[in-house]
C-alpha positions as CSV (number, residue, x, y, z in Angstrom):
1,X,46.0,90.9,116.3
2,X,48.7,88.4,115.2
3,X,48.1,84.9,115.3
4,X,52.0,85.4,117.4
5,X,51.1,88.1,119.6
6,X,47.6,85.9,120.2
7,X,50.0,82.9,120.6
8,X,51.9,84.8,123.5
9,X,49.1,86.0,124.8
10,X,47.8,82.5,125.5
11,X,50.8,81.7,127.2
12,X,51.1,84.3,128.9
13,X,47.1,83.6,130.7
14,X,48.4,79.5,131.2
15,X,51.4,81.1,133.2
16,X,49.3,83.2,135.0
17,X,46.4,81.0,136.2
18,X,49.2,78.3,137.4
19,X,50.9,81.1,139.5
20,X,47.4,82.2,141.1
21,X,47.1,78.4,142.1
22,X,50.6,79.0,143.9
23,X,49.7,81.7,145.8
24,X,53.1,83.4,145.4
25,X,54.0,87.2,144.8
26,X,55.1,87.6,140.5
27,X,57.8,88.5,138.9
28,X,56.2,90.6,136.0
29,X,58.0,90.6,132.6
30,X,57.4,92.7,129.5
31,X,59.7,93.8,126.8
32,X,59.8,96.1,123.9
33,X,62.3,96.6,121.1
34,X,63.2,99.7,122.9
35,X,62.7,98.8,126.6
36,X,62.5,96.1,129.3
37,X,60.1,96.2,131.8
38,X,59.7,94.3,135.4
39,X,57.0,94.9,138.3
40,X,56.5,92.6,141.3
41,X,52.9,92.4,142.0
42,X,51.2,90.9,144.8
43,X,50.0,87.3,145.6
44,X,46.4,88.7,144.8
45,X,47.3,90.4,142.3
46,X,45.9,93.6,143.4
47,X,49.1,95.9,144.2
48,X,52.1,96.2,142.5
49,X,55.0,96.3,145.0
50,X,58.3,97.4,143.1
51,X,58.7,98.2,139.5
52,X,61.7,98.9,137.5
53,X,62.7,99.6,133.4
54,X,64.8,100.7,131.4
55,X,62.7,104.4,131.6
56,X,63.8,104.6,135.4
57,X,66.5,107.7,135.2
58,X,69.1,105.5,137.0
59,X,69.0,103.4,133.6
60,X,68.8,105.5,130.9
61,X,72.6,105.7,130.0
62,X,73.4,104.2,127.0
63,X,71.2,101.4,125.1
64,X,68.2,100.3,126.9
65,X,67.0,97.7,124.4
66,X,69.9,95.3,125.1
67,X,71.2,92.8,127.1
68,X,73.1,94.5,129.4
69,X,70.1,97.6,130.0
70,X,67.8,93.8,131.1
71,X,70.6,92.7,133.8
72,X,70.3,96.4,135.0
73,X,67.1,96.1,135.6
74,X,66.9,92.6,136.9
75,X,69.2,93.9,139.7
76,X,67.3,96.6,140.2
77,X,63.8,95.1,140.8
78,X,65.9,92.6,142.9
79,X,67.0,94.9,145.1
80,X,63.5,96.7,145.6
81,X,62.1,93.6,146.1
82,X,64.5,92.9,149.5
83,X,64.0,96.2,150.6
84,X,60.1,95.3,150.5
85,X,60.7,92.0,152.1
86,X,60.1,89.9,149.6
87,X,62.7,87.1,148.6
88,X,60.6,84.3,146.8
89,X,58.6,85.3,144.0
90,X,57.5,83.1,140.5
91,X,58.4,84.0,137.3
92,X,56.4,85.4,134.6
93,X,57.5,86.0,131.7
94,X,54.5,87.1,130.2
95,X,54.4,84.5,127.6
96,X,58.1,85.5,125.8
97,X,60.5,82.5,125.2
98,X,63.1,82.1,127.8
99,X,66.1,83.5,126.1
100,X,68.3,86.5,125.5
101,X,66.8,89.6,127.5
102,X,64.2,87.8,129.5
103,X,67.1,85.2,130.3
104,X,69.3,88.0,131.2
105,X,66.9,89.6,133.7
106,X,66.3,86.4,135.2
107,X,69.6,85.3,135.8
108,X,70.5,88.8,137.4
109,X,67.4,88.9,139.9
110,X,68.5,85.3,141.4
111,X,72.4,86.5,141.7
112,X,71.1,89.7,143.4
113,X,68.9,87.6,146.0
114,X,65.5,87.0,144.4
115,X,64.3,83.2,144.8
116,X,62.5,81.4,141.7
């Protein structure tokens, strides 16, 4: 592996431990050139509890490796994630720097009513 996927990676396990000390439901994070991904797994970490991407059928129009395809889904999983009951969650962003795509999910969970 790359010392910069190895670098993420890293990151992405300091992130994780901290939220485990919380105790709090995650907001999952993972992106590819092509897609952007979000799941909203459980305090334990055993059960996912809503997912959504840019593969979901609602999404597909147009690009889904852009800006615009990441506030989709942000409003998306945001939406599932009432409907489940859940309105606090922490943010993981799986180790990726806080800018562009994963900014733009972010931002458009917490206007649709996710807490973080």
């Amino acid at each position: 592996m790359s010392d910069k996927k190895l670098s993420r990676l890293r990151r992405a396990k300091k992130t994780r431990y901290h939220i485990r000390d919380l105790g709090m439901s995650r907001l999952c994070v993972n992106r590819t050139p092509r897609h952007i991904y979000a799941q909203l797994i459980s305090a334990d970490g055993s059960t996912i509890i809503a997912q959504a991407s840019t593969l979901d059928s609602s999404l597909r129009q147009g690009g889904t490796g852009n800006v615009d395809a990441a506030q989709a889904v942000g409003k998306l999983i945001a939406e599932r994630a009432i409907d489940k009951g859940i309105k606090q969650v922490a943010f993981d962003r799986s180790g990726f720097k806080y800018h562009g795509r994963i900014k733009a999910l972010a931002d458009a969970a917490r206007e649709n009513g996710l807490e973080f």
